[in-house]
NUKE-102673 format. One record per residue (C-alpha): chain; y, x, z; residue number from 0. Coordinates in Angstrom, 3 decimals. Last residue first. Layout:
# residues N
<r cadena="A" c2="Y" c1="X" c3="Z" num="NUM"/>
...
***
This chain:
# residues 335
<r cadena="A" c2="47.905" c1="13.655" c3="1.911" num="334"/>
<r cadena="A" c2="50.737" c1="12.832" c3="3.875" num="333"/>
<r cadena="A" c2="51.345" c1="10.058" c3="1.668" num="332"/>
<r cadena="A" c2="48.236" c1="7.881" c3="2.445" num="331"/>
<r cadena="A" c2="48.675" c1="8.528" c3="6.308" num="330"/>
<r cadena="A" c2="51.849" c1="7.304" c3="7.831" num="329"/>
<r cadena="A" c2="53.570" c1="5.757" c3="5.196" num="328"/>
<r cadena="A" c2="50.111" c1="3.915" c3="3.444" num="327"/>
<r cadena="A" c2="49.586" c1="2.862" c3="7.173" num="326"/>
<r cadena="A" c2="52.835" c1="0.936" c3="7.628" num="325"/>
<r cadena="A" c2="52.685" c1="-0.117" c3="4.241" num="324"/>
<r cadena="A" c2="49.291" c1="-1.951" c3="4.547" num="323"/>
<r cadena="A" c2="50.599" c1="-3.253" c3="8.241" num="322"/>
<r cadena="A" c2="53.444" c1="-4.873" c3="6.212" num="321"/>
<r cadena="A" c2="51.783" c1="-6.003" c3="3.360" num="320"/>
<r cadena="A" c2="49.175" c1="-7.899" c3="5.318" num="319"/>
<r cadena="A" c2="48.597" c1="-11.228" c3="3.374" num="318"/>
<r cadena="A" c2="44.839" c1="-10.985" c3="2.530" num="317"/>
<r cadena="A" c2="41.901" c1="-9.578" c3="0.532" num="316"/>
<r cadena="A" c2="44.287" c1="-6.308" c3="0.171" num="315"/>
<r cadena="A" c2="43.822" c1="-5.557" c3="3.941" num="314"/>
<r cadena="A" c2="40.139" c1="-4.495" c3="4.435" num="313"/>
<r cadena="A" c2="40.804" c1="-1.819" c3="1.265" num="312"/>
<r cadena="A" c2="43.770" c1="-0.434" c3="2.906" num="311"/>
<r cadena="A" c2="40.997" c1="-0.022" c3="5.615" num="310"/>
<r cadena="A" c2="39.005" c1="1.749" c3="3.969" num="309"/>
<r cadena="A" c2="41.085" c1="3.945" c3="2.158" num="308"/>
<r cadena="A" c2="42.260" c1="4.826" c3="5.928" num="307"/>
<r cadena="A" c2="38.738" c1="5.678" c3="6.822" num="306"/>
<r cadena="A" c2="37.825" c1="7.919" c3="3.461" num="305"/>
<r cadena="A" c2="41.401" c1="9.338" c3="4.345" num="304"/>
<r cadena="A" c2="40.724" c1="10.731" c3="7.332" num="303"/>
<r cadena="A" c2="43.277" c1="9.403" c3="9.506" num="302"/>
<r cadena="A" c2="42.743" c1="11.209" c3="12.668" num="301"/>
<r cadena="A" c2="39.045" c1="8.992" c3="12.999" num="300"/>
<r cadena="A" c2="40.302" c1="8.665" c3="16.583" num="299"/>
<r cadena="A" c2="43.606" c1="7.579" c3="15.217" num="298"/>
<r cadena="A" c2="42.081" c1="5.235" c3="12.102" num="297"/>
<r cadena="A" c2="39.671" c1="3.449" c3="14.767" num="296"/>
<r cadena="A" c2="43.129" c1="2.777" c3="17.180" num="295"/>
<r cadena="A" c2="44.919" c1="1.260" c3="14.498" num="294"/>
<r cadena="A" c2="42.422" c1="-1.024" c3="12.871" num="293"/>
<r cadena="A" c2="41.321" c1="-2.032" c3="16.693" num="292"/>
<r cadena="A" c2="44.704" c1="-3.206" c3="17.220" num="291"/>
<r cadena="A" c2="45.257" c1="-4.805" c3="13.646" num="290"/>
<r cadena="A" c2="41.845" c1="-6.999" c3="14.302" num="289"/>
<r cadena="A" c2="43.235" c1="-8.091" c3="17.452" num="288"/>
<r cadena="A" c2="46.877" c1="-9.504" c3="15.804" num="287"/>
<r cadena="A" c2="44.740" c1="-11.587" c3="13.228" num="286"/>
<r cadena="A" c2="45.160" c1="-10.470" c3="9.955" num="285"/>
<r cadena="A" c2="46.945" c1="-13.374" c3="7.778" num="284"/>
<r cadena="A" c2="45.016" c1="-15.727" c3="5.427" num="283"/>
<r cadena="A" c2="47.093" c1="-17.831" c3="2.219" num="282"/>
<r cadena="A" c2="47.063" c1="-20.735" c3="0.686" num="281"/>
<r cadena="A" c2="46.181" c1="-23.508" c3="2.437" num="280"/>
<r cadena="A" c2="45.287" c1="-21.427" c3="5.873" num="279"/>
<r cadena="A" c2="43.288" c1="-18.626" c3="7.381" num="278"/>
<r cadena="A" c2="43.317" c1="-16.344" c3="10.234" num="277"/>
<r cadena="A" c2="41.578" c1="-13.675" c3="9.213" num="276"/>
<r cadena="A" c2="38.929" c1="-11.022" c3="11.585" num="275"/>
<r cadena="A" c2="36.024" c1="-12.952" c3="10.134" num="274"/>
<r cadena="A" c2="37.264" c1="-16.596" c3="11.151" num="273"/>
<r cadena="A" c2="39.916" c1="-18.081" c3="12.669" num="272"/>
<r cadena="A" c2="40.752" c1="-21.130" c3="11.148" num="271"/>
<r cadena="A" c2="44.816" c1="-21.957" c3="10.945" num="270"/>
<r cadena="A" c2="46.810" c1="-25.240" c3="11.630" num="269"/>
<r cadena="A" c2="46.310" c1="-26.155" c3="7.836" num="268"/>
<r cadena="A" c2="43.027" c1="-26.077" c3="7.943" num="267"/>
<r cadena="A" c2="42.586" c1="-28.533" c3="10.319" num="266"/>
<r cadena="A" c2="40.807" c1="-27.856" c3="13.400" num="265"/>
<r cadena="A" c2="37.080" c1="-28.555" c3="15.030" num="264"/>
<r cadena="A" c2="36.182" c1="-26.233" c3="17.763" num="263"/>
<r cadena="A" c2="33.181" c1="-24.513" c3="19.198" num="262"/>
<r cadena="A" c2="34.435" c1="-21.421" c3="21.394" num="261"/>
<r cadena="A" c2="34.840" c1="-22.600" c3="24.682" num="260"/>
<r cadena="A" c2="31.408" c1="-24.277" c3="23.794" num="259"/>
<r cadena="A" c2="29.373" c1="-21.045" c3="23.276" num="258"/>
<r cadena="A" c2="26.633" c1="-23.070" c3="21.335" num="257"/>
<r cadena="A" c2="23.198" c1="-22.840" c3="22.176" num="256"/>
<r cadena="A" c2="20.259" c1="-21.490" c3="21.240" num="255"/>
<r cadena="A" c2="16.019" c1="-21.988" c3="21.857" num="254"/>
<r cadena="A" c2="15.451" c1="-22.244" c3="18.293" num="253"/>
<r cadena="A" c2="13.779" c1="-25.453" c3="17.566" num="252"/>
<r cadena="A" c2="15.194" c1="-27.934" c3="20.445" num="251"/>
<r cadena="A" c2="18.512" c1="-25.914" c3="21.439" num="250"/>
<r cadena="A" c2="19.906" c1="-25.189" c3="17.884" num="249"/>
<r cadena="A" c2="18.319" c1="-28.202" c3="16.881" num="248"/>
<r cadena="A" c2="20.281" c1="-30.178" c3="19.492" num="247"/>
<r cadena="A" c2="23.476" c1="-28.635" c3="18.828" num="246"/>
<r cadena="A" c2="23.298" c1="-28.918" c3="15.330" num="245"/>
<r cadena="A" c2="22.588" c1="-32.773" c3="15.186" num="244"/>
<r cadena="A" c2="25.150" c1="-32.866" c3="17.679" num="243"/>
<r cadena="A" c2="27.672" c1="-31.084" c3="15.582" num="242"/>
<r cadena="A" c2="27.029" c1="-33.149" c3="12.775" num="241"/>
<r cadena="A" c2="27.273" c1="-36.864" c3="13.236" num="240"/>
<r cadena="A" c2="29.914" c1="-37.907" c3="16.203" num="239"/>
<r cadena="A" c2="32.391" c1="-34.626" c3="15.388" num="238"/>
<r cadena="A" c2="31.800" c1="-33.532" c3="11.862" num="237"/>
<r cadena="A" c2="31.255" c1="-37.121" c3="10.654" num="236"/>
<r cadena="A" c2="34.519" c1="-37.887" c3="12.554" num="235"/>
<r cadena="A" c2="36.716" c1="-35.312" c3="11.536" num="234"/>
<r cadena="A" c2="36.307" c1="-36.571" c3="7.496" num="233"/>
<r cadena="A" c2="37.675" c1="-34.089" c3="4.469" num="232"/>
<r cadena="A" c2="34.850" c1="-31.570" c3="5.219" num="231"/>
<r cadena="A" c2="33.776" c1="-27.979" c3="5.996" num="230"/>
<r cadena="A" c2="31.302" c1="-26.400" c3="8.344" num="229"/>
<r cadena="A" c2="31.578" c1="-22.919" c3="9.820" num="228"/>
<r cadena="A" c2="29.456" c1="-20.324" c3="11.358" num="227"/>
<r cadena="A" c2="29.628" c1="-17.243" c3="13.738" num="226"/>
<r cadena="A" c2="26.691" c1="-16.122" c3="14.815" num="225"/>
<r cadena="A" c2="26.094" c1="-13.321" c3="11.946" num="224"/>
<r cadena="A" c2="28.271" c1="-14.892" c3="9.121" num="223"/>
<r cadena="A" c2="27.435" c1="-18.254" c3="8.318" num="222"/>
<r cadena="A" c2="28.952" c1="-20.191" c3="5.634" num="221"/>
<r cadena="A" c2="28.673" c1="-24.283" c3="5.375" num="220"/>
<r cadena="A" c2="30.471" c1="-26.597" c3="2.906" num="219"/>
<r cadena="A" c2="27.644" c1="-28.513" c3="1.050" num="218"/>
<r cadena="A" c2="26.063" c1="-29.763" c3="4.227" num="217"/>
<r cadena="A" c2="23.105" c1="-31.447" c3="3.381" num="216"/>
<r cadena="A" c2="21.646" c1="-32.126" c3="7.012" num="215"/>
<r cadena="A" c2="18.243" c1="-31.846" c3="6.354" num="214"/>
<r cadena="A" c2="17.899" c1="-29.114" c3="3.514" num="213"/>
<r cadena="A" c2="21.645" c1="-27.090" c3="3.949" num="212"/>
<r cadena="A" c2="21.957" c1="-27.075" c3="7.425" num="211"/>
<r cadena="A" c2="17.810" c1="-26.943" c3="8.250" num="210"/>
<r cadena="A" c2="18.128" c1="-24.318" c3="6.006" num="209"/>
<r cadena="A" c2="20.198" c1="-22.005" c3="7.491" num="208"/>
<r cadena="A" c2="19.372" c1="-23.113" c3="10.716" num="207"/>
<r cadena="A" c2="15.312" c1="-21.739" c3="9.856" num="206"/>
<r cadena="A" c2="16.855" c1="-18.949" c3="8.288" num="205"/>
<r cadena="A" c2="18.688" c1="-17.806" c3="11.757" num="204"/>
<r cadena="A" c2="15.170" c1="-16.615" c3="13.045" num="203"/>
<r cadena="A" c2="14.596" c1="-14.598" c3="9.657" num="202"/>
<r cadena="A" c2="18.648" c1="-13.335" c3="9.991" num="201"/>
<r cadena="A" c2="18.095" c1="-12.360" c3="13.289" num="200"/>
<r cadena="A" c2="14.981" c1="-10.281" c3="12.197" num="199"/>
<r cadena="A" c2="16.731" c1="-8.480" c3="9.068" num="198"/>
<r cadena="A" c2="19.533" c1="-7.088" c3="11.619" num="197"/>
<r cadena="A" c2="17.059" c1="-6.365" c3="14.600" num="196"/>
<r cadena="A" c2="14.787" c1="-4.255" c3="12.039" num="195"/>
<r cadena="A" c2="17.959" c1="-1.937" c3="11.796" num="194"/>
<r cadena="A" c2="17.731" c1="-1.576" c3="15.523" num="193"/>
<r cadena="A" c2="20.749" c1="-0.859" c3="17.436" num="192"/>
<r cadena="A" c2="21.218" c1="-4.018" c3="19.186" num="191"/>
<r cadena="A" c2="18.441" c1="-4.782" c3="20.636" num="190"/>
<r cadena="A" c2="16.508" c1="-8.448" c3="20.030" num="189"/>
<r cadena="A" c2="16.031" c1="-10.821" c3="23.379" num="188"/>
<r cadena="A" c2="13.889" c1="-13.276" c3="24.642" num="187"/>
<r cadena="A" c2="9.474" c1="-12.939" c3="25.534" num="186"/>
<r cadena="A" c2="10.193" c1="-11.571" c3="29.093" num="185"/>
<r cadena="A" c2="13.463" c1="-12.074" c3="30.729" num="184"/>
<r cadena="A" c2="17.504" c1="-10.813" c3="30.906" num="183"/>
<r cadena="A" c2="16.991" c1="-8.935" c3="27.537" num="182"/>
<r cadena="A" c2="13.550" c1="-8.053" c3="26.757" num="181"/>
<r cadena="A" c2="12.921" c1="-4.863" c3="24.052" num="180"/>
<r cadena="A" c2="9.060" c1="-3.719" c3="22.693" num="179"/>
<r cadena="A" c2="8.235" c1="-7.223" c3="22.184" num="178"/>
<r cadena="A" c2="9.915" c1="-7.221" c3="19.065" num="177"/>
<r cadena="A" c2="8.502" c1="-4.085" c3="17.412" num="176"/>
<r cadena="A" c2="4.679" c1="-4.488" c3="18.625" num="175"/>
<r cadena="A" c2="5.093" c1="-8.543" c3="17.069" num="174"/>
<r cadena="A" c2="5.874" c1="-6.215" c3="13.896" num="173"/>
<r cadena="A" c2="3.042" c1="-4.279" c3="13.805" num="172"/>
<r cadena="A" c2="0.649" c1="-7.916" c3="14.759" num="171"/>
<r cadena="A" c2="2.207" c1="-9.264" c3="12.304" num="170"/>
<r cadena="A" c2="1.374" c1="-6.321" c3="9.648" num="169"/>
<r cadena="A" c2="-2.046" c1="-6.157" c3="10.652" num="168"/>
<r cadena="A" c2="-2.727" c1="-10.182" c3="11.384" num="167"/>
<r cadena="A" c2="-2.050" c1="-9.997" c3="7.059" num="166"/>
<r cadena="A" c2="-0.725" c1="-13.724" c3="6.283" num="165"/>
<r cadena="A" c2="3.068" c1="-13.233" c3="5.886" num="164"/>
<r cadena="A" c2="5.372" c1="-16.088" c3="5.663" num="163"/>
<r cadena="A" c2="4.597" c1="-18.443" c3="8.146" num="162"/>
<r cadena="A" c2="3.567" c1="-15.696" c3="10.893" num="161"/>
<r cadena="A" c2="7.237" c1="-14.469" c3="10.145" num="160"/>
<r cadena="A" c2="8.011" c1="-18.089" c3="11.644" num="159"/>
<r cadena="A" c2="5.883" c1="-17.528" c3="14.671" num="158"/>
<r cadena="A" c2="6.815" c1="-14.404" c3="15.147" num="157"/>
<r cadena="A" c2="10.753" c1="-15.592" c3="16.228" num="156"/>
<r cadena="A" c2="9.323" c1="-18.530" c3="18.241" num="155"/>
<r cadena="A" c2="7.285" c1="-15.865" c3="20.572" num="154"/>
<r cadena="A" c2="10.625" c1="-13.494" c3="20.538" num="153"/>
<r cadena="A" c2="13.515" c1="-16.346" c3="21.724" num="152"/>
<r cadena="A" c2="16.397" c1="-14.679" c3="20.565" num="151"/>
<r cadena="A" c2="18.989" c1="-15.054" c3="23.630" num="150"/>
<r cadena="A" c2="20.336" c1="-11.178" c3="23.764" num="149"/>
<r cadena="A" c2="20.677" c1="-11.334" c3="19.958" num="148"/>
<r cadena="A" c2="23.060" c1="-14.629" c3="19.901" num="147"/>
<r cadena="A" c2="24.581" c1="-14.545" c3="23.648" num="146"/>
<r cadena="A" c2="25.929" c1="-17.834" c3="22.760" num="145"/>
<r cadena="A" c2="26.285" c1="-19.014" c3="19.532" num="144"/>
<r cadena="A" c2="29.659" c1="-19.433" c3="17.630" num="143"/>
<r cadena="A" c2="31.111" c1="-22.426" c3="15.753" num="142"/>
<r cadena="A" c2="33.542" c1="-23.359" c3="13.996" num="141"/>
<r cadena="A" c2="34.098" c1="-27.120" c3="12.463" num="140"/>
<r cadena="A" c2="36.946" c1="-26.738" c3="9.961" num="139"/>
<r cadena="A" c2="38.646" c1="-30.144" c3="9.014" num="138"/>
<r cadena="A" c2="40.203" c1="-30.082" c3="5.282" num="137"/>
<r cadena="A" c2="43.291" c1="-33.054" c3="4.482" num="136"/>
<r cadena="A" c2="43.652" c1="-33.524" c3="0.690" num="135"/>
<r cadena="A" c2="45.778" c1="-32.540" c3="-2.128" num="134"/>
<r cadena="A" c2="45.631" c1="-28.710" c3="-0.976" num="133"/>
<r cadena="A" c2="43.659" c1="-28.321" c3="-4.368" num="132"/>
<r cadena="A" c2="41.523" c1="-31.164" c3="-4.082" num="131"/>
<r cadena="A" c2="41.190" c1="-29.800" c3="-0.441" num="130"/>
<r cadena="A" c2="37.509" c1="-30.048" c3="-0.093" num="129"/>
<r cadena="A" c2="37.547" c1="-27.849" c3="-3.083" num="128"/>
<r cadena="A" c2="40.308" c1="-25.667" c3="-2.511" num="127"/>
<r cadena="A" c2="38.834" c1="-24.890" c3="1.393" num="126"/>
<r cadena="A" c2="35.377" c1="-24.438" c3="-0.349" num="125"/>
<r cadena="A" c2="36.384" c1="-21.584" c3="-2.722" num="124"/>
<r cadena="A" c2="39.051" c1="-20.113" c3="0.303" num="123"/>
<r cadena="A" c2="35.674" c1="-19.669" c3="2.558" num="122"/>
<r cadena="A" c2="33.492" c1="-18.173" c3="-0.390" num="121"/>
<r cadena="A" c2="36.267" c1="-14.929" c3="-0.268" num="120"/>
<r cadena="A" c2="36.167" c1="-14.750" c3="3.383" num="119"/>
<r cadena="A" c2="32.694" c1="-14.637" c3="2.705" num="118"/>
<r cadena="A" c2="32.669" c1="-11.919" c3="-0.132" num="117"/>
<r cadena="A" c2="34.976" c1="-10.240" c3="1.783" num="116"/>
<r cadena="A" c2="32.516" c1="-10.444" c3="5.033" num="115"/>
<r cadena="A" c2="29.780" c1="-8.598" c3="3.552" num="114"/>
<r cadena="A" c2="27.208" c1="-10.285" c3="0.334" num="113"/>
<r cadena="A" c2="25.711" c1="-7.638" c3="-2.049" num="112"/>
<r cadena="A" c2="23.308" c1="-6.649" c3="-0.035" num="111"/>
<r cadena="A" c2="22.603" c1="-8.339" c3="3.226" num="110"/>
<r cadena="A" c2="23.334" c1="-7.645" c3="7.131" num="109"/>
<r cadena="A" c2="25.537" c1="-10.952" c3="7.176" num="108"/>
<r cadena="A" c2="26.741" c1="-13.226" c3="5.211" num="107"/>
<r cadena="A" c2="24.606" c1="-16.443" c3="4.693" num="106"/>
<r cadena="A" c2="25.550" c1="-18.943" c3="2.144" num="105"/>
<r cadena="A" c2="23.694" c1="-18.132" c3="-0.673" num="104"/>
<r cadena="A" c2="20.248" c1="-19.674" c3="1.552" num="103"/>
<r cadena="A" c2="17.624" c1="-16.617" c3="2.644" num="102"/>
<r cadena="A" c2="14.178" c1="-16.793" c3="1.115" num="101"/>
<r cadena="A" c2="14.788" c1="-13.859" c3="-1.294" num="100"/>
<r cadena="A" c2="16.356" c1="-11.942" c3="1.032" num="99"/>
<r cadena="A" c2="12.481" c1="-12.117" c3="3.064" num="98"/>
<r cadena="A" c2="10.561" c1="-10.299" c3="0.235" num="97"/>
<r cadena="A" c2="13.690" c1="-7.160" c3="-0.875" num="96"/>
<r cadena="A" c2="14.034" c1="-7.099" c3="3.262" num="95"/>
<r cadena="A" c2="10.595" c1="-6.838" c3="4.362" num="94"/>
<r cadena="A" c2="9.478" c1="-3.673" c3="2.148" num="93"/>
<r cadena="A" c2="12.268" c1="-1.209" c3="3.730" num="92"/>
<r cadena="A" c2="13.121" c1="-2.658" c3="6.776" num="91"/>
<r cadena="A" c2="9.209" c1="-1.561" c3="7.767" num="90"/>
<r cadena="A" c2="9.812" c1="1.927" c3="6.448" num="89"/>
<r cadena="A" c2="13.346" c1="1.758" c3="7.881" num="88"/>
<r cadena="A" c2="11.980" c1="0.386" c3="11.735" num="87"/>
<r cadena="A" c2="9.136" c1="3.211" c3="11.826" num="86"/>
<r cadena="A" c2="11.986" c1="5.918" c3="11.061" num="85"/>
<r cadena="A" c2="13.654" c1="4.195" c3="13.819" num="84"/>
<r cadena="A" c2="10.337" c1="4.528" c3="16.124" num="83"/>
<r cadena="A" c2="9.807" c1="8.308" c3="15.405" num="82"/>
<r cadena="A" c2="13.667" c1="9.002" c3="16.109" num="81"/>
<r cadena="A" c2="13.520" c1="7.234" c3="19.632" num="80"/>
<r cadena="A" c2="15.370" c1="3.990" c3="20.081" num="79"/>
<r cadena="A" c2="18.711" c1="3.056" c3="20.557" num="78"/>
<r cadena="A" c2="19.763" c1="0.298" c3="23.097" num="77"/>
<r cadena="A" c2="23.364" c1="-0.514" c3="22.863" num="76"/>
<r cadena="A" c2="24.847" c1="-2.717" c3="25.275" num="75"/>
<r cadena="A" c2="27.985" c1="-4.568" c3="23.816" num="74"/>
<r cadena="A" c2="31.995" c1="-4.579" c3="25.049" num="73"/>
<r cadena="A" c2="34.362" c1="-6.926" c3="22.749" num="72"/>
<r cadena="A" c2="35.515" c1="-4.983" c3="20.021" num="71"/>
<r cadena="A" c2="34.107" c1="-2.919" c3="19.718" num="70"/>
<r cadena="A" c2="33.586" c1="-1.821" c3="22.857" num="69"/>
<r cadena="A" c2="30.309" c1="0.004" c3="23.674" num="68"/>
<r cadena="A" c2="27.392" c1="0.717" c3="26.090" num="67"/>
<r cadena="A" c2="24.740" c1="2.698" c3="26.529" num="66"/>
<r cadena="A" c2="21.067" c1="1.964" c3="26.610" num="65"/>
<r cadena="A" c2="18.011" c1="4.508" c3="25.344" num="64"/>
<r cadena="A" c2="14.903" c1="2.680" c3="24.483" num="63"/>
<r cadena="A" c2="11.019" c1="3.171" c3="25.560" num="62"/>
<r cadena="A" c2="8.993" c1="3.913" c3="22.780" num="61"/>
<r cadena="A" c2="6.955" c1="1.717" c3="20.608" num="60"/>
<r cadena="A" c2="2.835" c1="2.057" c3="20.834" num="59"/>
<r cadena="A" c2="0.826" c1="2.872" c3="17.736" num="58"/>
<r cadena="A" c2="-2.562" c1="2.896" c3="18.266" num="57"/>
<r cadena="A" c2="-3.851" c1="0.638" c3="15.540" num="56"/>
<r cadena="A" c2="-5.761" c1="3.618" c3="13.802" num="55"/>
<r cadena="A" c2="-3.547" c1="3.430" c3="10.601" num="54"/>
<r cadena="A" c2="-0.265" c1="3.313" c3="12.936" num="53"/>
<r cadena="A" c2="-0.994" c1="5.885" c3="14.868" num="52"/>
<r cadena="A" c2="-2.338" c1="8.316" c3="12.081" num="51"/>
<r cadena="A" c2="0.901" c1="7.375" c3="10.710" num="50"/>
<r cadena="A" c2="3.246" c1="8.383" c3="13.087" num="49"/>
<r cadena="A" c2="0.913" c1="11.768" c3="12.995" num="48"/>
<r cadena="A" c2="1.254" c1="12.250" c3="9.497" num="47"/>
<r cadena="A" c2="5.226" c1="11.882" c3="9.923" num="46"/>
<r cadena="A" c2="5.341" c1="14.358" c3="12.696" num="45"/>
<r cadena="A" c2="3.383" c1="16.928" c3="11.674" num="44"/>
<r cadena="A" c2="5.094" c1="16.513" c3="7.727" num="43"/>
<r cadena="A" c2="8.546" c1="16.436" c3="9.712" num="42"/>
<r cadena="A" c2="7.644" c1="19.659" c3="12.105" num="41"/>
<r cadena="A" c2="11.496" c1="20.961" c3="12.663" num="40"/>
<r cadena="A" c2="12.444" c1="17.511" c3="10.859" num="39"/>
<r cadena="A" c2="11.839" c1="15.919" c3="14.494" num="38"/>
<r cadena="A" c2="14.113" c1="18.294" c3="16.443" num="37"/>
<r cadena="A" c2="16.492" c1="18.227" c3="14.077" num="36"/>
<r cadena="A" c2="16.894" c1="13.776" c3="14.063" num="35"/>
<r cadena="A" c2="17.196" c1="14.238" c3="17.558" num="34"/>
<r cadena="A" c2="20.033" c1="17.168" c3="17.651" num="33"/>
<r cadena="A" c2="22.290" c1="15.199" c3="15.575" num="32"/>
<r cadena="A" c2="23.218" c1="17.094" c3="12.403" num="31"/>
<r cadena="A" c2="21.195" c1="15.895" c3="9.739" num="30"/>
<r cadena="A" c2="22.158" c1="12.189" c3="10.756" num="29"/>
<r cadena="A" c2="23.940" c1="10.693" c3="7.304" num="28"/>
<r cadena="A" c2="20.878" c1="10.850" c3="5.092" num="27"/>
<r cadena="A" c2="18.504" c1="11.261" c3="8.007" num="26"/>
<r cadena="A" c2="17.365" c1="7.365" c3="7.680" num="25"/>
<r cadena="A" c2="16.627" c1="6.965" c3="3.984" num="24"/>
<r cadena="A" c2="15.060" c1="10.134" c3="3.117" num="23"/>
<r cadena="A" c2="13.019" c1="9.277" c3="6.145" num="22"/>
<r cadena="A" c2="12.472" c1="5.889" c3="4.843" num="21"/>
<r cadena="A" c2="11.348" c1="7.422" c3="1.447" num="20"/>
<r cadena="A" c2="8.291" c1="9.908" c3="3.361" num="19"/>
<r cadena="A" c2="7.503" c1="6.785" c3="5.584" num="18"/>
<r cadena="A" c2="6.999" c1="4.799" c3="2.231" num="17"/>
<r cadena="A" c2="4.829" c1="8.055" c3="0.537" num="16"/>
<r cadena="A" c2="3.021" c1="8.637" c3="3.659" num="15"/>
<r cadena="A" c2="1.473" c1="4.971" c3="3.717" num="14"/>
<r cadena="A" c2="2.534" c1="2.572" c3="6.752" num="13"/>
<r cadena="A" c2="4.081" c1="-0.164" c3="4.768" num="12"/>
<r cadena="A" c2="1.179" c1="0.042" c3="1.830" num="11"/>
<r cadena="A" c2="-1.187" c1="0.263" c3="4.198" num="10"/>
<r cadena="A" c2="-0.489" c1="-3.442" c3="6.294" num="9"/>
<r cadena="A" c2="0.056" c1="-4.899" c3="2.597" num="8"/>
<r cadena="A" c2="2.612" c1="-6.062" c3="0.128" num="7"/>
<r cadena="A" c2="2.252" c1="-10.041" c3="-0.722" num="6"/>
<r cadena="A" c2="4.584" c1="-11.727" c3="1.433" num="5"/>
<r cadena="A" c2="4.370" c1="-15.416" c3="0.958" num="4"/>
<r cadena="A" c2="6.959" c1="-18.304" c3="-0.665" num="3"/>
<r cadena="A" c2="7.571" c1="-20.928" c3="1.798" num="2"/>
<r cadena="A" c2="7.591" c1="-24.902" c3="0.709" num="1"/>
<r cadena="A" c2="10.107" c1="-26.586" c3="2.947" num="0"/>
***
């Protein structure tokens, strides 16, 4: 695979005026949380010194905060200090335009212009093309990795950004980003919380990406995050061919492997669940856990209607007229 290289610099990432746009970027929607106020009380102070840091090769990350989440499933958290996430959008910044570039159509996730509609929307595409038109039998191989951001292996993950940028400055900045979090052991694990985490799972994930679409030649492939599926008229090259070939690369090249009580291989018409959808021939209903957590986001939001518009928004890309009017009665004409 011939790889294109990054041509911006160690000083053009660090300079005042990027830092000065990322924290444009990153207070946008935070002016009122006391961390982000107690840095712009001395930004200039603050920013010059960040950078002072980083153009004398001092720079050390901060420890993390940790709390934990459900949403829907429950998640640990670890948010880092103001100085470090301004860091993370001045580096997300110049990486993502370079490393989007290198990324196959048929990933989903963290990217502009992409999002789960336009996947749900690239998923009925290939179901009416390996269908013939619902003329024709389609098996749906899903898969999902296991512990996907908690199992990142970190020395494997700078090794492939060593492939595409040259400058030991800018690696070295970013190997001082990754190795600043460990999940269960040294050397493995991204945080969730970090922008830089979204842009760095889809690097590592690349290398599947590709290795899908390159070696295997799977036409009918979309991955979303960890969750991925493979399309085809024929069960058994799915079953005896392809998912051990993924499998093993997924275990020999990137250290992964596949949560197997979730791995499954179904026909379309029985129903795929995928994205928050449960999809069939010719038409995708909302599955009953996506409805739950619609519901209870929209009460503790107390149907704002910027959330609510939202959400009616979610539901026209499928069959949900019922929920839709359930909402639009509740909310949409009290305002």
């Amino acid at each position: 695979m011939i790889r294109i290289q990054f041509i911006h610099t160690y000083k053009h990432i660090i300079s005042l005026n990027n830092l000065l746009f990322a924290w444009k970027e990153f207070s946008i929607d935070k002016k009122l949380r006391k961390d982000v106020l107690d840095f712009e009380r001395n930004l200039m102070d603050n920013i010059i010194d960040l950078h002072n840091e980083l153009l004398n090769k001092t720079y050390k990350h901060s420890d993390y905060y940790a709390f934990n989440i459900s949403d829907p499933k429950p998640r640990s958290i670890h948010k880092a200090k103001v100085r470090d996430r301004l860091l993370h959008h001045a580096i997300y910044r110049v990486l993502y335009p370079f490393f989007d570039r290198t990324f196959t159509s048929d990933s989903y996730s963290c990217r502009k212009n992409k999002g789960t509609h336009k996947a749900i929307q690239r998923f009925r595409t290939f179901s009416n093309k390996v269908s013939k038109n619902n003329t024709r039998t389609v098996w749906v191989l899903k898969g999902d990795i296991r512990k996907f951001f908690a199992s990142i292996d970190q020395n494997i993950l700078i090794e492939i950004i060593k492939k595409y940028i040259r400058d030991d400055d800018v690696t070295s900045l970013l190997s001082e980003i990754i190795k600043s979090f460990h999940s269960t052991k040294e050397d493995v694990g991204l945080p969730l919380g970090n922008l830089t985490s979204q842009l760095l799972v889809n690097i590592y994930m690349n290398e599947f990406d590709q290795f899908i679409k390159h070696k295997l030649k799977i036409k009918y492939y979309i991955r979303y995050a960890d969750d991925f599926i493979v399309m085809s008229e024929n069960k058994e090259w799915i079953e005896k061919n392809i998912l051990p070939q993924i499998s093993n690369f997924l275990k020999e090249q990137l250290k992964l492997s596949l949560h197997h009580n979730k791995v499954s291989i179904n026909t379309l018409v029985s129903g795929i669940d995928f994205l928050g959808w449960v999809h069939f021939p010719n038409h995708r209903v909302i599955r009953t856990v996506t409805k739950r957590r619609m519901w209870k986001r929209i009460k503790l939001k107390e149907g704002k209607i910027d959330t609510v518009q939202s959400y009616l928004g979610l539901l026209s890309h499928g069959n949900a007229r019922k929920i839709t009017n359930e909402i639009s009665t509740k909310y949409m004409n009290k305002k």
